[in-house]
C-alpha positions as CSV (number, residue, x, y, z in Angstrom):
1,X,0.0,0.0,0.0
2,X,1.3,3.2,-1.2
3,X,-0.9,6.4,-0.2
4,X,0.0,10.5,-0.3
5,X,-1.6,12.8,1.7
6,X,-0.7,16.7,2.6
7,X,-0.4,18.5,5.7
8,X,-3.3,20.7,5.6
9,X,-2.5,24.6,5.6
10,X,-5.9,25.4,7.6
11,X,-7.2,24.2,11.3
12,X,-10.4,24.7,12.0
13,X,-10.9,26.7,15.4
14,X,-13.6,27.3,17.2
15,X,-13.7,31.2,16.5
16,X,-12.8,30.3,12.7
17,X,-10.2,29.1,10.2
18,X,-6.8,29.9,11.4
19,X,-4.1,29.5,8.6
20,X,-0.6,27.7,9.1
21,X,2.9,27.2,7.9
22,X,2.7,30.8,6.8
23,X,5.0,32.3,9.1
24,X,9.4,31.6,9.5
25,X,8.7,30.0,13.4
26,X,6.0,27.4,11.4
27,X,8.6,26.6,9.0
28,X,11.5,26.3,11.4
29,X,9.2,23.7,13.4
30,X,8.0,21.3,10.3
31,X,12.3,21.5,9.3
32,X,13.0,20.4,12.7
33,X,10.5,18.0,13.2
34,X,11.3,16.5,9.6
35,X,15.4,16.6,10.1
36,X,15.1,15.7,14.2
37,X,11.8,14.4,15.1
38,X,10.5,14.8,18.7
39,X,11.3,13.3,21.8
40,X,9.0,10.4,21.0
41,X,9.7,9.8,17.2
42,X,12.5,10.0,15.7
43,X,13.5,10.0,12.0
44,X,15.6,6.3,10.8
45,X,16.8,8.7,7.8
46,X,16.9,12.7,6.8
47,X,18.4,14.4,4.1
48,X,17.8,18.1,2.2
49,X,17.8,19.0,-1.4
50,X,18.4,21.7,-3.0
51,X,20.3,23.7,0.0
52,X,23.7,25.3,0.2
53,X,24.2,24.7,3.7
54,X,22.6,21.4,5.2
55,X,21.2,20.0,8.5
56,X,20.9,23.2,10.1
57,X,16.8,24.0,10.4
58,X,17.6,28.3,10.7
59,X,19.8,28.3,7.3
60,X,17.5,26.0,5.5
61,X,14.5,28.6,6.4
62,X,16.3,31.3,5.6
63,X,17.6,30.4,2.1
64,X,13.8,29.4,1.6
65,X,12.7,33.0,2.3
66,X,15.0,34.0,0.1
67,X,14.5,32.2,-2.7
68,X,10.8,33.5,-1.5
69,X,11.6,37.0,-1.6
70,X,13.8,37.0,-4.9
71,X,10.3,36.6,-6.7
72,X,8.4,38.3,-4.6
73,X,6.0,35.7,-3.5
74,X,6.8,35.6,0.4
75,X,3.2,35.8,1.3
76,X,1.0,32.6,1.9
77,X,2.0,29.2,2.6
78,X,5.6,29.5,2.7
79,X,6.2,25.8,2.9
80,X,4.4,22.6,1.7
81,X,4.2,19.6,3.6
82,X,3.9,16.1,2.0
83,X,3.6,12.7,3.4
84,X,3.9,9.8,2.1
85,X,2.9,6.4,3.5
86,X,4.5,3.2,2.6
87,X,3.3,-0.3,3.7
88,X,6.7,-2.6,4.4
89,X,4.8,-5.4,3.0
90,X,5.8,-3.4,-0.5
91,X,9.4,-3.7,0.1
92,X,12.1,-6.8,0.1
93,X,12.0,-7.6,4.4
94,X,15.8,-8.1,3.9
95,X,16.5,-4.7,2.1
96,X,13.9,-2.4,3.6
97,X,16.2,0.1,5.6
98,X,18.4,1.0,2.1
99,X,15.2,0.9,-0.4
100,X,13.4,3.0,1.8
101,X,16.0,5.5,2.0
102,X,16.6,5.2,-1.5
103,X,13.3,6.2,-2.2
104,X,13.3,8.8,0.0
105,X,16.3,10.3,-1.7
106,X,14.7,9.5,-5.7
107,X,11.4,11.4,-4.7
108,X,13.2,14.2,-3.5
109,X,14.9,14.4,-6.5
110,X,12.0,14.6,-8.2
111,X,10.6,17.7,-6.2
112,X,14.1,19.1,-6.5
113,X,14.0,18.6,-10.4
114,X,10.6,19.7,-10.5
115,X,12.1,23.0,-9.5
116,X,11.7,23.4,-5.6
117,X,13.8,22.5,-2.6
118,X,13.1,20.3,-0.3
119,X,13.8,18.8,3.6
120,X,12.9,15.2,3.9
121,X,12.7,12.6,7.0
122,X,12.1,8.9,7.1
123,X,9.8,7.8,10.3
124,X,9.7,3.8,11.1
125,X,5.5,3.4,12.4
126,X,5.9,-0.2,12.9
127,X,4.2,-1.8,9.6
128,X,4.4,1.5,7.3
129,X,7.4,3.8,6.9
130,X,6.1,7.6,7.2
131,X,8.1,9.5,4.8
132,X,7.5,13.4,5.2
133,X,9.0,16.5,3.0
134,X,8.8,19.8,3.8
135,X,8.9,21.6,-0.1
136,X,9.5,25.7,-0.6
137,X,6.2,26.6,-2.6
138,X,8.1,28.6,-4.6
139,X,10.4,27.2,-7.0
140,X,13.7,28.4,-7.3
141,X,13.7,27.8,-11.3
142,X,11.1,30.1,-12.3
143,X,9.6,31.2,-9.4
144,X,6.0,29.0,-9.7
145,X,4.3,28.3,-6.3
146,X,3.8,24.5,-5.8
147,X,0.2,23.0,-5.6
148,X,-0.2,20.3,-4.5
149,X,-3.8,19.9,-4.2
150,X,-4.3,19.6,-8.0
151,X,-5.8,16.1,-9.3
152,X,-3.4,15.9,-12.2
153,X,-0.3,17.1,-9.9
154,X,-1.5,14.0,-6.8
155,X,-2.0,11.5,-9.8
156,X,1.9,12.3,-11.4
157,X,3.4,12.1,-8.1
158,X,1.7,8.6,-7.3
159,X,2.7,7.4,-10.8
160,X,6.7,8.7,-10.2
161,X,6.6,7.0,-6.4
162,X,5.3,3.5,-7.7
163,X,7.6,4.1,-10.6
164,X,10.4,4.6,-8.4
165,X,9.6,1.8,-6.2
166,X,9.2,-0.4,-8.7
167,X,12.4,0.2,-10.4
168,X,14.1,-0.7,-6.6
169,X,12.1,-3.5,-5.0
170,X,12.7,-5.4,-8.7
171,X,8.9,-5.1,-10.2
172,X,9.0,-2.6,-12.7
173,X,6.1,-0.7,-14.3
174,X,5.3,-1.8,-17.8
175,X,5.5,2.5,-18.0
176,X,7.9,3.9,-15.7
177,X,8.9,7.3,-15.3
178,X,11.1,8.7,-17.2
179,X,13.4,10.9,-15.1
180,X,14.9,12.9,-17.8
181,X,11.4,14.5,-18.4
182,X,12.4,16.6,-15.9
183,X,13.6,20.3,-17.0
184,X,16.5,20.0,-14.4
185,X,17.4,16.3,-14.4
């Protein structure tokens, strides 16, 4: 079982709709959590793409912003969150530490190709790996904010992760994706 789902931008309060991961603290928290985890739950695996400097949750913000503020679209959601859900029943028992991060690493370079940087952690929940990204919605190629809410952009992004770990557990697509599609590849 291979399901995507994204962190939603709005919580529903009792006095209204208050709007999230808008502001630099809210993006410094998701890094964090994605790169360090909490007390309780840790990350097996964490990586960025797309930075200069690495592993440091400040810096990665702040080159964000910037890439933000070079095209003028540092208003909104500022960061997007993604998760993606993966049953271990999917992967080889004997391999499933490596092909998990190698996925992990292969669908952030597709985000990254796609134009947009990314911070990325790998949770073990026991029968499912949790893999979470936190994505700059704006890209640094040509400054387009990323959607992620969009049918066709959900459907390409499940056909590139069952590509992807299809092409590592050994069971190919009779289609897979084709990597070099990618402007930046």
């Amino acid at each position: 079982m291979v399901n995507i789902e994204s962190y939603s931008t709005q919580a529903l309060k009792d006095d209204g709709i208050v709007l999230r991961l808008r502001t630099e603290d809210e993006m410094l928290k998701m890094i964090t959590y994605i790169l360090f985890g909490s007390s309780y739950d840790k990350p097996i695996y964490s990586n960025t793409r797309g930075f200069i400097k690495a592993n440091n949750p400040t810096v990665l913000v702040k080159e964000m912003i910037q890439i933000q503020g070079m095209y003028r679209k540092d208003s909104g959601i500022r960061i997007r969150g993604e998760v993606i859900t993966i049953s271990k029943d999917v992967l080889n028992p004997a391999f499933s530490m490596a092909q998990i991060k190698t996925i992990a690493d292969r669908m952030s370079s597709f985000f990254f190709f796609s134009g947009f940087q990314c911070v990325y952690g790998v949770f073990d929940q026991g029968n499912t790996f949790r893999l979470l990204f936190g994505i700059n919605s704006v890209s640094f190629a040509d400054g387009h904010k990323y959607h992620h809410n969009n049918s066709d952009v959900r459907e390409s992004q499940l056909y590139v992760l069952n590509s992807i770990i299809g092409e590592i557990t050994g069971a190919p697509l009779a289609n897979p994706f084709d990597f070099a599609r990618l402007e930046f590849y």
